[in-house]
N, C-alpha and C positions, 0 to 999 in steps of 0.2 A: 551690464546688458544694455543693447539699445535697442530700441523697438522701432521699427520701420515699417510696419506691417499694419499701417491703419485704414488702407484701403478694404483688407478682410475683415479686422474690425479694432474699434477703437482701443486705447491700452494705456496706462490703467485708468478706469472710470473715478469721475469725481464722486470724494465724498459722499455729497450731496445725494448721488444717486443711490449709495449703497444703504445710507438714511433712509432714504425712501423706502425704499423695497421692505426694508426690516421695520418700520416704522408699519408697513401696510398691514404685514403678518403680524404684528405683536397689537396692533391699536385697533386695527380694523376688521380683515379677516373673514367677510362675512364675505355671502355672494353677490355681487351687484346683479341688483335686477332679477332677485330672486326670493326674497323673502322682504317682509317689511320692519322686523326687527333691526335694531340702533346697528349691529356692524353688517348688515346687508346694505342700510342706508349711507353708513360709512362709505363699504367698499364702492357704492354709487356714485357717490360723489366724485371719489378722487378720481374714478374714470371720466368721468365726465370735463372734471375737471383738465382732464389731457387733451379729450378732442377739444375745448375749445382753444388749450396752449397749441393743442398741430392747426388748427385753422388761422390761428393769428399767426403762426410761424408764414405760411404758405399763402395767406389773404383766399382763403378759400370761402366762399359762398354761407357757408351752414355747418359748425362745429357737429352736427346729427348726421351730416352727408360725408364726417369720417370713420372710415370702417376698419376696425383693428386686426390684422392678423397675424400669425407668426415671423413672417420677413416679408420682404418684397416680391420674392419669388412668388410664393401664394397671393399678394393682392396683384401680382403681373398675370395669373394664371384664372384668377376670377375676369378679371376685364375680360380677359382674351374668351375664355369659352362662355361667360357670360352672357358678351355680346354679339362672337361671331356663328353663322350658320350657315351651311353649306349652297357655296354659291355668291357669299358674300368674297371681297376682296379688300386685301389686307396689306400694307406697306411697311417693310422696314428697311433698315441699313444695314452696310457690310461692315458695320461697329457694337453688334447688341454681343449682349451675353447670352448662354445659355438657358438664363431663364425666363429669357424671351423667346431664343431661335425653338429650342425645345416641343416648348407649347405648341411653337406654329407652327412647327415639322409634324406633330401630332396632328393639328385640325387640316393641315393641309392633304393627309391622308386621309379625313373626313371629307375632303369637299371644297374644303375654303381656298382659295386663289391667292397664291404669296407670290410678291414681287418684295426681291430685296434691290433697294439701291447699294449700287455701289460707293465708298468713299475712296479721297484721294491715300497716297500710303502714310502720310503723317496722321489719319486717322479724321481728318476734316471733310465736310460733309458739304456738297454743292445745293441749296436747297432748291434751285429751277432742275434739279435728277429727283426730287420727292416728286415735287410738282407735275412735272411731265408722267408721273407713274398714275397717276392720280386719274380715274373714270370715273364714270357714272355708278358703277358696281360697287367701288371704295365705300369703305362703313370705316375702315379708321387705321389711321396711319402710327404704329408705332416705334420710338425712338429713345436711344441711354440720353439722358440727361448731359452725360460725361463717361468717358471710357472706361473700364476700371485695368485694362491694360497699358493705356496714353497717357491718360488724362482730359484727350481731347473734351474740349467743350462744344458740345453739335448746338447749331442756331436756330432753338425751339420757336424763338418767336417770328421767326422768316418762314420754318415750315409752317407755323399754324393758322399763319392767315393762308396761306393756300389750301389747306384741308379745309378751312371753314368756307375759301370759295367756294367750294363742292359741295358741302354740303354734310360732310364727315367726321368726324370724333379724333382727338388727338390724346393718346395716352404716353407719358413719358416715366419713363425709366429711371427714377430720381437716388436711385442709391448710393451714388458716390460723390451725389451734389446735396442732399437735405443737409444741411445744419455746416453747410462750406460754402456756400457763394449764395446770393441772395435769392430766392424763389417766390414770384407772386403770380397765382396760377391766373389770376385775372387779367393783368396785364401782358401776361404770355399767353394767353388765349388757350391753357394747357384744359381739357376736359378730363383727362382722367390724370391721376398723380400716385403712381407704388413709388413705398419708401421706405427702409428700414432702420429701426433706431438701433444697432450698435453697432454702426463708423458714425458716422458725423455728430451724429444726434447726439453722442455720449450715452446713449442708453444701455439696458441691456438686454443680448441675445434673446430672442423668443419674441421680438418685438417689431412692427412695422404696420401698415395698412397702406388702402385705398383712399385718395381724397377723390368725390368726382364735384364736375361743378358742375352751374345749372345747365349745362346742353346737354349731358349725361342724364339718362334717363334710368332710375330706379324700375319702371316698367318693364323696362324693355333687356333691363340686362336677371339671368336666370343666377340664381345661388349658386357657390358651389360646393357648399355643404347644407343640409337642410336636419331639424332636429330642435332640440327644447329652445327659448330664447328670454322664457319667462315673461313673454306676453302673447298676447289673446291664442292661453290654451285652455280654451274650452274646442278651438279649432285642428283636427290633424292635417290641416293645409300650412303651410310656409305665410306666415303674416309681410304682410306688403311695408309695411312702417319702413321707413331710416331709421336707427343701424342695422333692426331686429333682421333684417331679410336677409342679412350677407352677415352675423355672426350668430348662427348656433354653437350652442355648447357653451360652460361655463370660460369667460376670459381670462388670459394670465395677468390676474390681477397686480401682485407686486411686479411684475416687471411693465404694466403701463405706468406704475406708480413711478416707477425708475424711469420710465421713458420721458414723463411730463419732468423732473426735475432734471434731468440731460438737457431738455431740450429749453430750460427758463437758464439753467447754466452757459447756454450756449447763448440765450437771448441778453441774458445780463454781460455776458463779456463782448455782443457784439459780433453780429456775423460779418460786416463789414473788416471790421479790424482782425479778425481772425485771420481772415483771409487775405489782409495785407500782408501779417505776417509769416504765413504760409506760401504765398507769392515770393517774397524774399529768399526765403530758406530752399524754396523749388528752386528758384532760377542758382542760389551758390549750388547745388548738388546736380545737378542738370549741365550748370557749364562747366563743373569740378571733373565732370565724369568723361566728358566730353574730351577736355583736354589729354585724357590721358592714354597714351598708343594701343592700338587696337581693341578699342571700347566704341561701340556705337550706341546712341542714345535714339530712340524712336518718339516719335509723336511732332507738335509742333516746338519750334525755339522758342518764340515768345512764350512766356509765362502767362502771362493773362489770357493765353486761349489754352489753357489746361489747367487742371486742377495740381497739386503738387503730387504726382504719382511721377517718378522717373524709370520707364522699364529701359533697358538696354542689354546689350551680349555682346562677347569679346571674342576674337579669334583664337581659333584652337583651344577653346574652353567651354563644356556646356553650363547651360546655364544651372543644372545643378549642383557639379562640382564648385560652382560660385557661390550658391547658396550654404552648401553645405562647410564651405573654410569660411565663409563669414561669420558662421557659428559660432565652429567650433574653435577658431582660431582669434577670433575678434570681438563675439559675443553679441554682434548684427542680425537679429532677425529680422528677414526680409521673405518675401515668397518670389517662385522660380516655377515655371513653366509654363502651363498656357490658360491660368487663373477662368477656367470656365467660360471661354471666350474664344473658342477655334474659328468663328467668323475672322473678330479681332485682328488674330493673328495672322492671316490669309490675308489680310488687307495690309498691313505693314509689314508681309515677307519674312513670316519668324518661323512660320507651321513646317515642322510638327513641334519642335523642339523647345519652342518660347523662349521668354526671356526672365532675365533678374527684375524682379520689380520690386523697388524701394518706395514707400509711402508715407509723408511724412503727416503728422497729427496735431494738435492742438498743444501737445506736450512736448514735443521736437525742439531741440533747443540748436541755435548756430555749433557748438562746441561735435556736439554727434553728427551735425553732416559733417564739419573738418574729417573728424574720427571716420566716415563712412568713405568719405574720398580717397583719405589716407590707406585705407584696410583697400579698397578695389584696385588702388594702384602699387599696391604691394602683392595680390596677388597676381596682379596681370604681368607682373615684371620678374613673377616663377619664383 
């Protein structure tokens, strides 16, 4: 079997992570932040322990101003209703996923004012088209980090200094970039950051959050769940503190446990080099695929302006039928159609039907892209 499919999520998790998790449950086990007995204080720890590993991963401001939730979707979906209210105005591109457009199709039936910019069709993004959307009304412009259809890499730090000329908030979209190409929200002038640990991070499932940094305002943004936090209940109001305000309910302790050693496995090998080697192995599968008759590859050529995700489709073949002889014929799991992403594909001319998307992982070796080039151009050849 080869697994090509790390853009949905990573495969198989290190070790290290799987230690973790069972080490939480068999050592620890108690509730963080909820009792004061040794495996309450245990399980405290080693959460804590992770916001400060995700703050040093991202150079975020305050290991406390990271807030834990099930995947991205949910800390994309707190930002968004958090902070926006009716009347406000909101920017994005014709590159987000659904669990950004979703949300905003939602509040924009409440009130709030969406301007999507358009991107060119390889998936690349003009930042003087953010810019120009950009009024006086704008409260914050949100943008994917990276495609999870392309690849494309959108150019975070071009938009954020114009949102900050405004006066505005900049939340990105980081789930198919934490723990693949280098993120420092400071230097990218990023205020809000959702991110999910299991693709990149090597974590697992159930695991992501919110970073905000300091222009992001704890006041100003509302919960979006409220309930026990195991502090100041003597109060039946929602306590104001970082993390306390944005996670009620007990956390999924072993899989932050999992998520902080994903994301120290990821620091000890090197995000730098990771992504060298993921660069490499893009660009042979990208121009393997390319070469071969009627196969088109989307997004942009150069490799270093996308992450290693290669989608493409062939004539006279949908892209499921592709997926499904990759399978079963070859043993390639890949994903096929329009990966939560109908903006996406509207922009690079795929909709309705999408495309094959192969994604390669930390674990990706040369020998399985040969294998994967070989297997697309022996089905394209009938």
């Amino acid at each position: 079997m080869i697994y090509l499919d790390h853009a949905a999520t990573s495969w198989p998790k290190p070790p290290e992570v799987l230690r973790a998790m069972a080490d939480f449950l068999e050592r620890a086990g108690g509730n963080p932040g909820r009792s004061g007995h040794r495996l309450s204080l245990a399980a405290g720890r080693i959460v804590y322990d992770t916001r400060e590993t995700v703050a040093a991963l991202f150079n975020a401001p305050d290991p406390l101003r990271v807030i834990f939730t099930p995947n991205a979707t949910q800390a994309i979906n707190l930002a968004l209703s958090g902070l926006l209210k009716p009347g406000d105005h909101v920017v994005a591109t014709g590159m987000e996923h659904n669990a950004v457009m979703r949300p905003l199709r939602h509040l924009e039936g409440r009130g709030v004012r969406l301007a999507v910019v358009p991107c060119a069709r390889n998936g690349t993004l003009d930042p003087g088209a953010v810019a120009a959307e950009i009024g006086p009304s704008t409260r914050l412009v949100v943008m994917t980090h990276a495609s999870n259809v392309t690849g494309t890499i959108l150019p975070v730090s071009d938009v954020a200094r114009a949102v900050h000329r405004a006066g505005a908030l900049l939340l990105v979209d980081a789930a198919q970039t934490a723990g693949v190409i280098p993120i420092d929200m400071q230097s990218a002038g990023i205020d809000l950051l959702a991110f999910t640990g299991h693709k990149g991070l090597q974590g697992p499932p159930g695991t992501g959050g919110l970073v905000l940094g300091d222009r992001a305002s704890a006041a100003e943004m509302t919960p979006l769940v409220r309930g026990g936090t195991g502090s100041r209940s003597e109060h039946e109001v929602q306590p104001e503190d970082f993390p306390d305000k944005f996670e009620s309910g007990t956390l999924n302790g072993p899989g932050i446990a999992g998520l902080g050693a994903g994301i120290r496995w990821v620091l000890d090998r090197g995000i730098d080099l990771l992504r060298a080697r993921e660069l490499e192995l893009g660009r042979a599968l990208a121009d393997g695929i390319r070469e071969i008759a009627g196969a088109t590859v989307y997004g942009p050529e150069n490799p270093e302006e996308c992450t290693a995700v290669v989608s493409f489709t062939a004539a006279g073949l949908s892209p499921s039928e592709i997926g499904l002889r990759l399978d079963d014929e070859f043993g390639i799991l890949c994903r096929v159609g329009l990966h939560c992403a109908p903006a996406a594909h509207r922009t690079i001319g795929t909709f309705p039907e999408g495309t094959v998307r192969m994604s390669l992982g930390a674990g990706t070796d040369a020998a399985e892209v040969k294998t994967a080039i070989a297997a697309v151009r022996a089905i394209l050849r009938g």
